[in-house]
C-alpha positions in Angstrom: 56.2 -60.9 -76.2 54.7 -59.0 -78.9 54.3 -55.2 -78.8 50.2 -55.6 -78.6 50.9 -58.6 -75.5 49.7 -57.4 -71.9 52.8 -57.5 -69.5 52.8 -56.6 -66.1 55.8 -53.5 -64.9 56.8 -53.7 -61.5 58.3 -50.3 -59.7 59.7 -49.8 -56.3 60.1 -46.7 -54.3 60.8 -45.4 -50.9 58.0 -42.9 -50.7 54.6 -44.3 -51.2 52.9 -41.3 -52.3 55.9 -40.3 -55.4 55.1 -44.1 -56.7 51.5 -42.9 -56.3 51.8 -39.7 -58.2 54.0 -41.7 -60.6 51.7 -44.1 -61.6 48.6 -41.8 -62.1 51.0 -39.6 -64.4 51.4 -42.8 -66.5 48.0 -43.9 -66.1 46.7 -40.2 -67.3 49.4 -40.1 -70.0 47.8 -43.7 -71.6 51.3 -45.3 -70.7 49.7 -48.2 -68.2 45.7 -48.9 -67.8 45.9 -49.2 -64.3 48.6 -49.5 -61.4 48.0 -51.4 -58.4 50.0 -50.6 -55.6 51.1 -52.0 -52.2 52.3 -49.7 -50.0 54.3 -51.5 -47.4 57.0 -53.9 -48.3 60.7 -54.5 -47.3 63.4 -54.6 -49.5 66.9 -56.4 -48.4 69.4 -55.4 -51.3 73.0 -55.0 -51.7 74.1 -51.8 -53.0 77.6 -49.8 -53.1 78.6 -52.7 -51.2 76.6 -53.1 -47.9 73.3 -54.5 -47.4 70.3 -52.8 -46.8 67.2 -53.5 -45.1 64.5 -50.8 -46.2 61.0 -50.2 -46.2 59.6 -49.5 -49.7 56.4 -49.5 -51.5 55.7 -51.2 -55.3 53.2 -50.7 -57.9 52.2 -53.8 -60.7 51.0 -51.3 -63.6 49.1 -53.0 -66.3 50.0 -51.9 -70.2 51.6 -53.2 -73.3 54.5 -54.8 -73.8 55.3 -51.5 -76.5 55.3 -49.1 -73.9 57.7 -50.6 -71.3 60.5 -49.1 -72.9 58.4 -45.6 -72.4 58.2 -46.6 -69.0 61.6 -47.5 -67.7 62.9 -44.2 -69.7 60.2 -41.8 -67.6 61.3 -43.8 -64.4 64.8 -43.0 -65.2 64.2 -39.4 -65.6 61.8 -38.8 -62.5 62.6 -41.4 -59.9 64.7 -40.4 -57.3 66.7 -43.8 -56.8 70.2 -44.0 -59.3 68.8 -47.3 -60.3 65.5 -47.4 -59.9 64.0 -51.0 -59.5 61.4 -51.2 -63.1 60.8 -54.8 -64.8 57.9 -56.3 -66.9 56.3 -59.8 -66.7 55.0 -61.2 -69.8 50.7 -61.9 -68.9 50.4 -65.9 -70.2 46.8 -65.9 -70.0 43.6 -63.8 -68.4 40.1 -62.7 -68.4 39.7 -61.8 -72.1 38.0 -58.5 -71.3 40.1 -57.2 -68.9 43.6 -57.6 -71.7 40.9 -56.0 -73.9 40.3 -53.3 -71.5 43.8 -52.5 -70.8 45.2 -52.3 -74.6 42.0 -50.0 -75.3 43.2 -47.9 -71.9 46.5 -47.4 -73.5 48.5 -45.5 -76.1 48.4 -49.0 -79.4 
């Protein structure tokens, strides 16, 4: 990807409304265009050892590929997980305007 590319950054958390207020601070700080969020999913993970089976919610926040590092460093800071759960998906194609829209939405 290059830095101007469109990617997609997935983010889990346990409490729907911090992954909420989350996302809005990125959206209003020009670090994602947009953040889509589903607020009920189930996470079955290994961690320290056992397995856990936990309800959690996840936001797809749309920016560029420049700004992911931004945003794994700010969820490292604020989120209340040790590890919190942040990756980005490359965009291999789209609606023109809308990867317009979302690089002029966000910090170039």
């Amino acid at each position: 990807m290059t830095d101007d590319d469109v990617c997609e950054v997935v983010v889990t958390a346990a409490d729907p409304e911090w992954l909420a207020a989350f996302t809005r601070r990125l959206v209003e700080d020009r670090l994602a265009a947009c953040g889509q969020q589903v607020t009920a999913i189930r996470s079955v993970y290994r961690w320290e050892g056992a397995v856990h089976d936990d309800p959690e919610a996840r936001v797809a926040l749309h920016t560029r590929a420049s700004l992911v590092p931004e945003i794994v460093a700010r969820a490292d800071a604020e989120h209340p997980y040790d590890v919190p759960c942040v990756f980005a998906l490359p965009i291999v194609a789209g609606n023109p305007a809308y990867l317009d829209w979302v690089r002029a939405e966000t910090r170039g």
